[in-house]
N, CA, C and O atoms as a CHARMM CRD file, in Angstrom:
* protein
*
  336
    1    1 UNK  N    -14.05200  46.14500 -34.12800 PROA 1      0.00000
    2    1 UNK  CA   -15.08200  47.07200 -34.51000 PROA 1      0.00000
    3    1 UNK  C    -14.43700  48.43000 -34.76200 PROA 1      0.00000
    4    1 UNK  O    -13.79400  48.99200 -33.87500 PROA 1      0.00000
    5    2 UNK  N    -14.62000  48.98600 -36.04900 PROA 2      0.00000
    6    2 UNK  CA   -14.20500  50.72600 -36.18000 PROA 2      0.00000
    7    2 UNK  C    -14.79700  51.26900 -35.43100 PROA 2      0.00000
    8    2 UNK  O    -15.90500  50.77100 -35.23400 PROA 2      0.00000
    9    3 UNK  N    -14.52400  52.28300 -34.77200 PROA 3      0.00000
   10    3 UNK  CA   -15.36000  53.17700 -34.05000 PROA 3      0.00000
   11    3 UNK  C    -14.61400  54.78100 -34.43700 PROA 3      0.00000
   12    3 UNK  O    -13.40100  54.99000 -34.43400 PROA 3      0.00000
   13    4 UNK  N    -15.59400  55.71000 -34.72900 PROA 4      0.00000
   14    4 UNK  CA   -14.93400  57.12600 -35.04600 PROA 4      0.00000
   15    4 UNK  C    -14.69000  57.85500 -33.69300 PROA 4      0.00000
   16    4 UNK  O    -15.36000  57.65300 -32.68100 PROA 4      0.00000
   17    5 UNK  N    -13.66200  58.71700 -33.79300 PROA 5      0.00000
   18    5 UNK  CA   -12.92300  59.82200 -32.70100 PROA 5      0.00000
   19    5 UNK  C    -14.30700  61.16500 -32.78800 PROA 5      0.00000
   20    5 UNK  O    -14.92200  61.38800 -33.83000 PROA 5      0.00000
   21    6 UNK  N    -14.47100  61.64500 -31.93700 PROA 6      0.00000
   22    6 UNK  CA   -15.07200  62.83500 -32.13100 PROA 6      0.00000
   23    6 UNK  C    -14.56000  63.86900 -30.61000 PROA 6      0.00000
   24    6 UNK  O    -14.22000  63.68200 -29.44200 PROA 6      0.00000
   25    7 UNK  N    -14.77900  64.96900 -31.54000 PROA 7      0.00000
   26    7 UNK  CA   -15.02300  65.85700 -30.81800 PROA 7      0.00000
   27    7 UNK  C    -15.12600  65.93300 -29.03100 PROA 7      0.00000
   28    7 UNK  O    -16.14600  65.30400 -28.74600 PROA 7      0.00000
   29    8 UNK  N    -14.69600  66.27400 -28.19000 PROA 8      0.00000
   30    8 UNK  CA   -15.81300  66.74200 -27.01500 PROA 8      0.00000
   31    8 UNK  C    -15.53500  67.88800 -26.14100 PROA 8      0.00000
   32    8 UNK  O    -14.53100  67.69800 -25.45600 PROA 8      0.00000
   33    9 UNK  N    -15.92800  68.65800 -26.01200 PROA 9      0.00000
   34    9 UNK  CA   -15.24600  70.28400 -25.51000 PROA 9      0.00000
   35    9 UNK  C    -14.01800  70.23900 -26.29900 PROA 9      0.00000
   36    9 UNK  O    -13.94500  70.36200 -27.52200 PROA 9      0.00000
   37   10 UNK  N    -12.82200  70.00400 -25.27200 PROA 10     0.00000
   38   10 UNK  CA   -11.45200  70.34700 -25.81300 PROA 10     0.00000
   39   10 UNK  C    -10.64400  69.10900 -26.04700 PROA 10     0.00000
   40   10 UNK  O     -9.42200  69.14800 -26.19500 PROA 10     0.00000
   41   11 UNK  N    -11.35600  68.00000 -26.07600 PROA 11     0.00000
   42   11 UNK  CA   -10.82200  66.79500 -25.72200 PROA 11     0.00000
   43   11 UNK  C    -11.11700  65.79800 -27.06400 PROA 11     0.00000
   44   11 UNK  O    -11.66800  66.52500 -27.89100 PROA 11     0.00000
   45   12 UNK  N    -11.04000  65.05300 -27.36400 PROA 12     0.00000
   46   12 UNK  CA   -11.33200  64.06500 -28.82300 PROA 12     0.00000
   47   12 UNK  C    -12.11400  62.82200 -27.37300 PROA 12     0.00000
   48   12 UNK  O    -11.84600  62.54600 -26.20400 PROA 12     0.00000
   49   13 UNK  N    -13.04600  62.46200 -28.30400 PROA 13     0.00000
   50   13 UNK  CA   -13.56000  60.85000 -27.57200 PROA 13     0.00000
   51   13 UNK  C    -14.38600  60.15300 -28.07100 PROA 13     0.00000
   52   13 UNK  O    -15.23000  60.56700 -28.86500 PROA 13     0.00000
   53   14 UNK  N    -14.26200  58.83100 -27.63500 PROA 14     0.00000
   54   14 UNK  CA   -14.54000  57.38900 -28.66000 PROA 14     0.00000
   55   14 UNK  C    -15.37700  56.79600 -28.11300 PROA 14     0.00000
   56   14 UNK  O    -15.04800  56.19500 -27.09100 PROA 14     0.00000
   57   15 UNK  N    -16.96800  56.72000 -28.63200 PROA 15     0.00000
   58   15 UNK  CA   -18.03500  56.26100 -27.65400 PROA 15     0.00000
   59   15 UNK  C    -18.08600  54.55400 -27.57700 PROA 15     0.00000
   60   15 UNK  O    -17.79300  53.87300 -28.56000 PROA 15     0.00000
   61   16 UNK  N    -18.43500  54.05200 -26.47400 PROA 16     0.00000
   62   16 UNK  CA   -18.09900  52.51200 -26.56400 PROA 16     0.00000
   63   16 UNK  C    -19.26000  52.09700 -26.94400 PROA 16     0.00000
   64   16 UNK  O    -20.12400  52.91000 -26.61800 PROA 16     0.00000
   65   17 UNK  N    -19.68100  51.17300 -27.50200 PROA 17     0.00000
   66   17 UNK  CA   -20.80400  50.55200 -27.65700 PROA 17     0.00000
   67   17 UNK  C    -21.28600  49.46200 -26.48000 PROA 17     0.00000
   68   17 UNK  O    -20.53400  48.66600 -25.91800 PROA 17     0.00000
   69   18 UNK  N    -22.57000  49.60200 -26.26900 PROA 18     0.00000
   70   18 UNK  CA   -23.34100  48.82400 -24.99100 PROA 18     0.00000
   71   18 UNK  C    -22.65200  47.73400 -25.08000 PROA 18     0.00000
   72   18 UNK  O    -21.87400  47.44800 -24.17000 PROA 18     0.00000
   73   19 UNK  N    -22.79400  46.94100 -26.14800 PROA 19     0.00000
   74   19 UNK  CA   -22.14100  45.67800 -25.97700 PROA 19     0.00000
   75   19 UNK  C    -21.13900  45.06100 -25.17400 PROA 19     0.00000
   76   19 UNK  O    -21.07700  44.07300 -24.44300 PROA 19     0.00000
   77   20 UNK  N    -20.13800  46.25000 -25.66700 PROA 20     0.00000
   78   20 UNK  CA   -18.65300  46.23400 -24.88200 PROA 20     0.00000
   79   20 UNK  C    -18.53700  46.45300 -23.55200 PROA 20     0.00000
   80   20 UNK  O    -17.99700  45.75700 -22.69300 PROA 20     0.00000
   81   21 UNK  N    -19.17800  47.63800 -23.45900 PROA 21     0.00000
   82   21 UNK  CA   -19.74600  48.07400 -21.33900 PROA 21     0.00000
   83   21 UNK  C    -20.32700  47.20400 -20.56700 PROA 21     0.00000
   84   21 UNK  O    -20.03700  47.21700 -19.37100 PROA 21     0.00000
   85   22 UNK  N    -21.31600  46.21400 -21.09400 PROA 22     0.00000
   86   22 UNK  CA   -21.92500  45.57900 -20.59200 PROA 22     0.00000
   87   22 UNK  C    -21.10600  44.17700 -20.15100 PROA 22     0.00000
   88   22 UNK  O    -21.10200  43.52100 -19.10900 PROA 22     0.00000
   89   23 UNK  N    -20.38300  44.02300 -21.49800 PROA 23     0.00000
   90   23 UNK  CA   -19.30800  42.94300 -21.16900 PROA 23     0.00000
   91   23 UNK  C    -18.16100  42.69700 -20.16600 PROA 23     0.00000
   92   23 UNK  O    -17.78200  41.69700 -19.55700 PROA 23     0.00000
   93   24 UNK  N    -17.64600  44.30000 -20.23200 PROA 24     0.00000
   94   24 UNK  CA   -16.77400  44.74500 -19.71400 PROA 24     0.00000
   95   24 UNK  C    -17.13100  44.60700 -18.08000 PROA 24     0.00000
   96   24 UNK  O    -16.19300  44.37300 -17.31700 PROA 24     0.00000
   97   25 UNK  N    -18.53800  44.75900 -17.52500 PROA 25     0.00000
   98   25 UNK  CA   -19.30700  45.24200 -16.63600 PROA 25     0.00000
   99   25 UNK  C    -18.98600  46.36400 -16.13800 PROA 25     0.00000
  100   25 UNK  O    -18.88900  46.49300 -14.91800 PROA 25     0.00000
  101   26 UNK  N    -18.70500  47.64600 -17.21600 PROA 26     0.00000
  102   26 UNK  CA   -18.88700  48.91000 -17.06700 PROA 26     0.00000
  103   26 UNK  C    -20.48300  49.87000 -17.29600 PROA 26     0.00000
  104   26 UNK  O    -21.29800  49.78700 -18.21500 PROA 26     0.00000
  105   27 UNK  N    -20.49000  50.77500 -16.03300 PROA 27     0.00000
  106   27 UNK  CA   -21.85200  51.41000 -16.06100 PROA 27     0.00000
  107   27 UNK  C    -21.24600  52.76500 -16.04100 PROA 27     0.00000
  108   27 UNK  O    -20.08800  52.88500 -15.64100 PROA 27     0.00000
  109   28 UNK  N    -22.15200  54.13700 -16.57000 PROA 28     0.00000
  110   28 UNK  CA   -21.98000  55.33100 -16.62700 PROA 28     0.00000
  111   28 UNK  C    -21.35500  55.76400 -15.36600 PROA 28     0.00000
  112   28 UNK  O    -22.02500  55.59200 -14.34800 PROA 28     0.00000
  113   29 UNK  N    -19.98700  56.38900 -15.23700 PROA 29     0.00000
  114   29 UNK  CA   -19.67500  56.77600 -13.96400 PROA 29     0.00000
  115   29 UNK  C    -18.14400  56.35600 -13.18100 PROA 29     0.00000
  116   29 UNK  O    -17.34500  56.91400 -12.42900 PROA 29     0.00000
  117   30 UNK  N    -18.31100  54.80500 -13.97000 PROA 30     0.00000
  118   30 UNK  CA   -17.32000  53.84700 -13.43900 PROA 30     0.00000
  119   30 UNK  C    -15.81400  54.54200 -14.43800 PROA 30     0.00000
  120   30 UNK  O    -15.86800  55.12600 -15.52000 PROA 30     0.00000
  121   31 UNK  N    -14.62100  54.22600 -13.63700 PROA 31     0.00000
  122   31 UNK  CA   -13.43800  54.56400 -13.96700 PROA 31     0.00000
  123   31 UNK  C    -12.27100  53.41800 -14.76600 PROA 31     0.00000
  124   31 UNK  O    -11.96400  52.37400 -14.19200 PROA 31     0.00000
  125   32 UNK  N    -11.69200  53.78700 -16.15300 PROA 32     0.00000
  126   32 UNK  CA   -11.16400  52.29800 -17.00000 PROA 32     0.00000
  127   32 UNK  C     -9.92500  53.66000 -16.89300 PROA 32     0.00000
  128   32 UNK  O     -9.93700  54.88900 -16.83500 PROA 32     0.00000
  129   33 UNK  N     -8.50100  52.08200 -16.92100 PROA 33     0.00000
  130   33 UNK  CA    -7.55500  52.42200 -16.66900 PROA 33     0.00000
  131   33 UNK  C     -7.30400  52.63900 -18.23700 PROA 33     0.00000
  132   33 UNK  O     -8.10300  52.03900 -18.95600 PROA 33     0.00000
  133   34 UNK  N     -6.05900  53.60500 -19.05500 PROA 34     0.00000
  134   34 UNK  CA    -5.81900  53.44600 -20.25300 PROA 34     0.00000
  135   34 UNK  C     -4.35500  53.26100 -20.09200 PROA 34     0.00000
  136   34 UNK  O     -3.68800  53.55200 -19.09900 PROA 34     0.00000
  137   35 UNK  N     -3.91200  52.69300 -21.30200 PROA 35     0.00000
  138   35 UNK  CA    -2.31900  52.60400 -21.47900 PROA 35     0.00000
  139   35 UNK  C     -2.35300  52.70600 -23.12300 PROA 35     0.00000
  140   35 UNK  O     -3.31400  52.62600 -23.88800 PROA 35     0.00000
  141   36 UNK  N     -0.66300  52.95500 -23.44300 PROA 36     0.00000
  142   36 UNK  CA    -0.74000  52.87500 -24.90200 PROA 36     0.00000
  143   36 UNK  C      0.93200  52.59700 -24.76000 PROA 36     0.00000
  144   36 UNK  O      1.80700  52.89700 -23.94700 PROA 36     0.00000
  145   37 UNK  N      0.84400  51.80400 -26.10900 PROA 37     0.00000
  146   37 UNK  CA     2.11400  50.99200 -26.21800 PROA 37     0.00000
  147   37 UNK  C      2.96500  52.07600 -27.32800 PROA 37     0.00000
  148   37 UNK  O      2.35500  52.71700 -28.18400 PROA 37     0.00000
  149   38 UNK  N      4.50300  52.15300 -27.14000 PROA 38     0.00000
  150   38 UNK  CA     5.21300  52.63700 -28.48200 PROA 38     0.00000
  151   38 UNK  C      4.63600  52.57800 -29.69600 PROA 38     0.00000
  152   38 UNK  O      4.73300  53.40500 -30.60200 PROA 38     0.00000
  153   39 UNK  N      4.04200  51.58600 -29.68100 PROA 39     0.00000
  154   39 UNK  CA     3.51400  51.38500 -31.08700 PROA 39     0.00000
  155   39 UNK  C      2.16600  52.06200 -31.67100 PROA 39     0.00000
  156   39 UNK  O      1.77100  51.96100 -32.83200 PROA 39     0.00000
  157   40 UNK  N      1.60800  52.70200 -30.72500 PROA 40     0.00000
  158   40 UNK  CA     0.25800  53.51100 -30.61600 PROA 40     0.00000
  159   40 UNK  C     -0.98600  52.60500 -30.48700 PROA 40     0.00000
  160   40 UNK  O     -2.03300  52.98300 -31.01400 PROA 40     0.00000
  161   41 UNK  N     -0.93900  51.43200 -29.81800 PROA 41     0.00000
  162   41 UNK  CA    -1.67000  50.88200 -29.20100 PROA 41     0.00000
  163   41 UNK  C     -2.70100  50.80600 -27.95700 PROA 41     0.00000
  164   41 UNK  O     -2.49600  50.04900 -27.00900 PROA 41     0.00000
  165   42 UNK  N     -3.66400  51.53200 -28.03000 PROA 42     0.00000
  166   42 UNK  CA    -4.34400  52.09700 -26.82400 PROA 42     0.00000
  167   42 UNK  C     -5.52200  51.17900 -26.18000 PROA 42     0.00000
  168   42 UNK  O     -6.53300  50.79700 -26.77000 PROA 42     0.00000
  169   43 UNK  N     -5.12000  50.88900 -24.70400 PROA 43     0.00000
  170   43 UNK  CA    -6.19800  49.67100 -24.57000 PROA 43     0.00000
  171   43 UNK  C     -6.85300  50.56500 -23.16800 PROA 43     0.00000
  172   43 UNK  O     -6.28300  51.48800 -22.58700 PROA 43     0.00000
  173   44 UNK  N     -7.91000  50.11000 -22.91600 PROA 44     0.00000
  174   44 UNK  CA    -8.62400  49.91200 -21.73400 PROA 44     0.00000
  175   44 UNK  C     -9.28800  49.24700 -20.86300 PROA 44     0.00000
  176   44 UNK  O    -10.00500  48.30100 -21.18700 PROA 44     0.00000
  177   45 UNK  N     -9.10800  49.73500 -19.39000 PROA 45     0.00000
  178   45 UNK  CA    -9.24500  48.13100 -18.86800 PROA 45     0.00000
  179   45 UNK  C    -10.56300  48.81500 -17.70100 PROA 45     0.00000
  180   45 UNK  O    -10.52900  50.04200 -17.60800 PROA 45     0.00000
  181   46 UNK  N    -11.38200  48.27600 -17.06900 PROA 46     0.00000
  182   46 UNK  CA   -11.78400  48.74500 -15.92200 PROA 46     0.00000
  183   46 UNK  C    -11.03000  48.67800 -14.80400 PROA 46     0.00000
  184   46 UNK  O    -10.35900  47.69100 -14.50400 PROA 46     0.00000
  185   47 UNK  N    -11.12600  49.99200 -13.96500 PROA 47     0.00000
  186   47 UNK  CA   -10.46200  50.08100 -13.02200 PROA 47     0.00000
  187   47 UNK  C    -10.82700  49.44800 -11.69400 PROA 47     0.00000
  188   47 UNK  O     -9.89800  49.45500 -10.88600 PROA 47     0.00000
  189   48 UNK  N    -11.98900  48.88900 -11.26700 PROA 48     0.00000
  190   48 UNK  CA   -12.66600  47.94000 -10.20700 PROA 48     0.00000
  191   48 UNK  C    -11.81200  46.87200 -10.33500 PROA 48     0.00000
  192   48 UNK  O    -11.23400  46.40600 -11.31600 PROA 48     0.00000
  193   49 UNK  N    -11.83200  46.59400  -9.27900 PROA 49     0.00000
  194   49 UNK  CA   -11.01700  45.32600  -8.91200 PROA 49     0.00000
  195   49 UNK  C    -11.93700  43.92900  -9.28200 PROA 49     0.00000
  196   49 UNK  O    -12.05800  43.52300  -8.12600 PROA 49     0.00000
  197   50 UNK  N    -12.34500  43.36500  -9.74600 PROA 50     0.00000
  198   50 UNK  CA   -13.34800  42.04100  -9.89700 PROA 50     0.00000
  199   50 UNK  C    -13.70200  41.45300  -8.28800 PROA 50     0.00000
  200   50 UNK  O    -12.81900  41.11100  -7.50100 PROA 50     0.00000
  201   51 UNK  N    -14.59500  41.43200  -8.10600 PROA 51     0.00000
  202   51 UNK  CA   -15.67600  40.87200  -6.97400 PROA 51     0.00000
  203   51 UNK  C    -16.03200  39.37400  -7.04600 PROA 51     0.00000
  204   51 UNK  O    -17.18400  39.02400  -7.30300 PROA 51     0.00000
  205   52 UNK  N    -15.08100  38.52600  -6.82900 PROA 52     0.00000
  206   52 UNK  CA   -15.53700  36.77300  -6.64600 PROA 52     0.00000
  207   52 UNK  C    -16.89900  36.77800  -5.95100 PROA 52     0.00000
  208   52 UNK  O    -17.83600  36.52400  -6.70800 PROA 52     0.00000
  209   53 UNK  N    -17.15900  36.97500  -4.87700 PROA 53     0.00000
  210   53 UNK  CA   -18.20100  36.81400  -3.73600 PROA 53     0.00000
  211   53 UNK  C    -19.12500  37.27600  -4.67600 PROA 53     0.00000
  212   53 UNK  O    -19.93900  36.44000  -5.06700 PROA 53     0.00000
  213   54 UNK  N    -19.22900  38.92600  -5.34400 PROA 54     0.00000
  214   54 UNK  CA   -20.25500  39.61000  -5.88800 PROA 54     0.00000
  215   54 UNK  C    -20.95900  39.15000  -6.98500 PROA 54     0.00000
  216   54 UNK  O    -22.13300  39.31600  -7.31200 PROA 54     0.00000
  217   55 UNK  N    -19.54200  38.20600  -7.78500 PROA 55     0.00000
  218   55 UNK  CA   -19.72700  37.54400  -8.86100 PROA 55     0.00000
  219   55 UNK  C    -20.32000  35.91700  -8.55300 PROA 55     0.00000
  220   55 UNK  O    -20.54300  35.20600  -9.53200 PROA 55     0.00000
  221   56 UNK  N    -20.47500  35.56700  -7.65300 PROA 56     0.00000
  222   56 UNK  CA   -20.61200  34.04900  -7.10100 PROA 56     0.00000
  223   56 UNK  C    -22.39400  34.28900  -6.40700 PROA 56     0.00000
  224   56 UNK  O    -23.18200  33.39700  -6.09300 PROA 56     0.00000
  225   57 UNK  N    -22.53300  35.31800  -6.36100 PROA 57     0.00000
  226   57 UNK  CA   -23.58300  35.47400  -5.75700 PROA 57     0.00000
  227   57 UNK  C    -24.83600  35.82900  -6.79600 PROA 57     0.00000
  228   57 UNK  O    -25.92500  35.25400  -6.81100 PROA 57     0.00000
  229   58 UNK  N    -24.43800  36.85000  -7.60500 PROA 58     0.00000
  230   58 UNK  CA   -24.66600  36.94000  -9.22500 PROA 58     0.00000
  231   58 UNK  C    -25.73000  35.71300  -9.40500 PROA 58     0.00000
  232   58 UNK  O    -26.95100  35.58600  -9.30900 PROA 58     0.00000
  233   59 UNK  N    -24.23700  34.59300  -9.82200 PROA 59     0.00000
  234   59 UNK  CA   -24.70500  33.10900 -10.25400 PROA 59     0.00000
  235   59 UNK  C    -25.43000  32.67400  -9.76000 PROA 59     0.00000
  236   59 UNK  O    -26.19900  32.09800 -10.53000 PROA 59     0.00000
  237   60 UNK  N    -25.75200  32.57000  -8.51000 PROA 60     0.00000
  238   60 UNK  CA   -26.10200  31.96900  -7.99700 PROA 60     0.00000
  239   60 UNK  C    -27.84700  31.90400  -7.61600 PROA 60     0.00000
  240   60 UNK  O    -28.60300  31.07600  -7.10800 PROA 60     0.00000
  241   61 UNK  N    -27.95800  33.22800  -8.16100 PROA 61     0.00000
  242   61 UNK  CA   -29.28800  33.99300  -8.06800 PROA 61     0.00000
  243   61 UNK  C    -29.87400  33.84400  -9.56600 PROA 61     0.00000
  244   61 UNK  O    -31.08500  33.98800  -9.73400 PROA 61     0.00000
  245   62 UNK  N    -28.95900  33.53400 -10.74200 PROA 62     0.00000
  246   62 UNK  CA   -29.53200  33.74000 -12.07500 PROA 62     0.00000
  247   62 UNK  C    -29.95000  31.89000 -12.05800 PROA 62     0.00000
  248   62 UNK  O    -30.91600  31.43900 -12.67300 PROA 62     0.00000
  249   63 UNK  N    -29.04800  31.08600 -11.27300 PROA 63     0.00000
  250   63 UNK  CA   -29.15200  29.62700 -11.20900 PROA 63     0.00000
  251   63 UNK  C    -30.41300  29.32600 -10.60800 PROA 63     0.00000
  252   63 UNK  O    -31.11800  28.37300 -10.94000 PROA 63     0.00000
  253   64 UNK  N    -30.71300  30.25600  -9.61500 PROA 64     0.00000
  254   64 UNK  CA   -31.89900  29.76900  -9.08000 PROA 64     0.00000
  255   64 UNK  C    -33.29100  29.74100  -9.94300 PROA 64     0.00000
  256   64 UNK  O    -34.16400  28.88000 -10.04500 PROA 64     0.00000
  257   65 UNK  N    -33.17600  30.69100 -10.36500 PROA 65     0.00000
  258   65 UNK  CA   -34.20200  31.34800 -11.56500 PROA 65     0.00000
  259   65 UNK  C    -34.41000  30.39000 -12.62800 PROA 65     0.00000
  260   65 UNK  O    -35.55300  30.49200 -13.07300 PROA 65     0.00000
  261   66 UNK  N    -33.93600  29.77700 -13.01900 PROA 66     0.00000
  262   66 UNK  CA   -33.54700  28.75100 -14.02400 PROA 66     0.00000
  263   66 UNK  C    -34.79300  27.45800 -14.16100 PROA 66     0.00000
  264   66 UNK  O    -35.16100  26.60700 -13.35100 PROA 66     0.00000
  265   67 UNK  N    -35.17400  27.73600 -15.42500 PROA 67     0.00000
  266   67 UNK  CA   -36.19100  26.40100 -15.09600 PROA 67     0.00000
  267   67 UNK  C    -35.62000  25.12400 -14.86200 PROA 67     0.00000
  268   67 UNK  O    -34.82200  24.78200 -15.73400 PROA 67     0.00000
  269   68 UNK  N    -35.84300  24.13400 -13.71900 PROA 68     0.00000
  270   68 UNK  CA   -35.37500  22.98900 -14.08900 PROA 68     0.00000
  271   68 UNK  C    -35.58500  21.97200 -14.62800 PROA 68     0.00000
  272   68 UNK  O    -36.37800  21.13100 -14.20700 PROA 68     0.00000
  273   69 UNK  N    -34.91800  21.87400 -15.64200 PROA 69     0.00000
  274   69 UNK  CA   -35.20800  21.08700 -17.10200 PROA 69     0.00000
  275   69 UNK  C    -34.25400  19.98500 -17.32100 PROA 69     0.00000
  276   69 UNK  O    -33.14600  20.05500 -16.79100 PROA 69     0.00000
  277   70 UNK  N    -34.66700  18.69600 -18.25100 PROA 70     0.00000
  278   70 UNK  CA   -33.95600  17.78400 -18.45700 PROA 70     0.00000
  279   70 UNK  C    -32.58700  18.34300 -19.61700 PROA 70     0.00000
  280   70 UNK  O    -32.42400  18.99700 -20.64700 PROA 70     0.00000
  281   71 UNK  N    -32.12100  17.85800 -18.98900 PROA 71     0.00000
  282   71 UNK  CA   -30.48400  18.70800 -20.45800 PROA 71     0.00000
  283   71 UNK  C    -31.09200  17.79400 -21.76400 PROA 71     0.00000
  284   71 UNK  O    -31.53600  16.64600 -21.78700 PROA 71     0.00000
  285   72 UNK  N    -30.93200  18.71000 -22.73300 PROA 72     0.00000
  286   72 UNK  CA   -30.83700  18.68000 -23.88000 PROA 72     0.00000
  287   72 UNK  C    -30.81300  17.24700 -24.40100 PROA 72     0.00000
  288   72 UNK  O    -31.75600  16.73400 -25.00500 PROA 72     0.00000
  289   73 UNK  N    -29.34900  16.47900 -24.04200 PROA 73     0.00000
  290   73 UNK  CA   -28.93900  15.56500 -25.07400 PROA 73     0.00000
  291   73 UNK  C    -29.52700  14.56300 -24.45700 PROA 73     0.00000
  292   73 UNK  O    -29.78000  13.55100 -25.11100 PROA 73     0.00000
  293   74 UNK  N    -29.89200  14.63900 -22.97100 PROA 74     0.00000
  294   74 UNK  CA   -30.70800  13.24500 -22.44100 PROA 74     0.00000
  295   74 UNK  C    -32.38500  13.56900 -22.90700 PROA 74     0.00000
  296   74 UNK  O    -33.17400  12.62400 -22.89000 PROA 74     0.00000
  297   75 UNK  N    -32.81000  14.80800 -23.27400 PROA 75     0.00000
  298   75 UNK  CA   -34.20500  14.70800 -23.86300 PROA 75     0.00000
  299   75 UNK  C    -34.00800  14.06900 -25.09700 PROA 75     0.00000
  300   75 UNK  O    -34.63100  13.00700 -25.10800 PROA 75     0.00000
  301   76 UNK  N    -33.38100  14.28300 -26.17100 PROA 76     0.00000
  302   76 UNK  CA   -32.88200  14.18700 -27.51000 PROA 76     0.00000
  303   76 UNK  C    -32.83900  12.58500 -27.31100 PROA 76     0.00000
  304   76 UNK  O    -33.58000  11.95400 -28.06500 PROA 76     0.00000
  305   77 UNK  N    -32.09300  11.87800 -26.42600 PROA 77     0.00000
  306   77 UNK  CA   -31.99900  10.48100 -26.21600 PROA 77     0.00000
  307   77 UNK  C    -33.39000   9.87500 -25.83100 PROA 77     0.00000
  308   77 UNK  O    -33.38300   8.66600 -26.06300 PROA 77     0.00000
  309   78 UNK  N    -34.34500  10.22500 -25.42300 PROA 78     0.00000
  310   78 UNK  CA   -35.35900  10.00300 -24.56600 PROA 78     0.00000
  311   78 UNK  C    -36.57400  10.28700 -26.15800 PROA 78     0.00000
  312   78 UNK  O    -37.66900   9.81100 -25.85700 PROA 78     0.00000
  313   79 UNK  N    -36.59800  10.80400 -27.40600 PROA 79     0.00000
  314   79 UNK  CA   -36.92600  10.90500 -28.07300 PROA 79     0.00000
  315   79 UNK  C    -36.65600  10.21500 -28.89400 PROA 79     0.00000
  316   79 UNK  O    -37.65100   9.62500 -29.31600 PROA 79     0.00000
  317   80 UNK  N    -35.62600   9.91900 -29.45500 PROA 80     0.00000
  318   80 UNK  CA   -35.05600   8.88100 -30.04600 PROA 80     0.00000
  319   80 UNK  C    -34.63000   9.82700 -31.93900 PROA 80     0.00000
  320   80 UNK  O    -34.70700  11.02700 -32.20000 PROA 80     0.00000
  321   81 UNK  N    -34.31400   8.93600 -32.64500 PROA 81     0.00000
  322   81 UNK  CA   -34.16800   9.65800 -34.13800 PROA 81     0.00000
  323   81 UNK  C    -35.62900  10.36000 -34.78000 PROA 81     0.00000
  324   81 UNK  O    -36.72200   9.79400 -34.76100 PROA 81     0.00000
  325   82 UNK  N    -35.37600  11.63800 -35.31100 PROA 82     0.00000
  326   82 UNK  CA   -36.66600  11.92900 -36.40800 PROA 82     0.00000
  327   82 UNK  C    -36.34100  12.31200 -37.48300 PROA 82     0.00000
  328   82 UNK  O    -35.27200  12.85200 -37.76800 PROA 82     0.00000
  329   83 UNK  N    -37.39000  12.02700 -38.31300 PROA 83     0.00000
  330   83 UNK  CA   -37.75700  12.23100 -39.84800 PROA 83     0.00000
  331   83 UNK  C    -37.42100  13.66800 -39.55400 PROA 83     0.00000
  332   83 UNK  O    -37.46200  14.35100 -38.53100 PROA 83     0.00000
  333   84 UNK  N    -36.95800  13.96600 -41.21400 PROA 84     0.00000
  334   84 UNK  CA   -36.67600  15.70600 -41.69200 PROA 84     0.00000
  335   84 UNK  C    -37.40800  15.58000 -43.05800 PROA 84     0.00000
  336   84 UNK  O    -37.49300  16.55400 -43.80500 PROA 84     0.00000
């Protein structure tokens, strides 16, 4: 994705798009490590350490929520072929 440099007080900065933060599981506040290679390669990483337990618990709560439903390909089987 292009993204433009701008301005900010005295500083230049590159706004991330939600997409990426959200992915990233960065929220307003939180701290990303930067590096840049010889080559002018500039990456960023979040600086939180990743949370197994926090992340297992996450799941485990979105799993519950979950309707429980027959999977897909055994409904699809259970229907049999249709007309288009």
């Amino acid at each position: 994705m292009k993204l433009q440099i701008a301005k900010w007080g005295n500083s230049l900065a590159v706004r991330l798009p939600m997409e990426y933060t959200r992915a990233a599981g960065l929220q307003e506040g939180d701290s990303v490590e930067a590096s840049i290679t010889p080559a002018g390669k500039i990456t960023l990483a979040p600086k939180k350490i990743f949370d197994k337990s926090a992340f297992l618990k996450r799941l485990a709560k979105l799993h519950d929520a979950m309707p429980m439903t027959q999977p897909v390909v055994a409904q699809m089987r259970q229907e049999g072929p249709t007309s288009h």
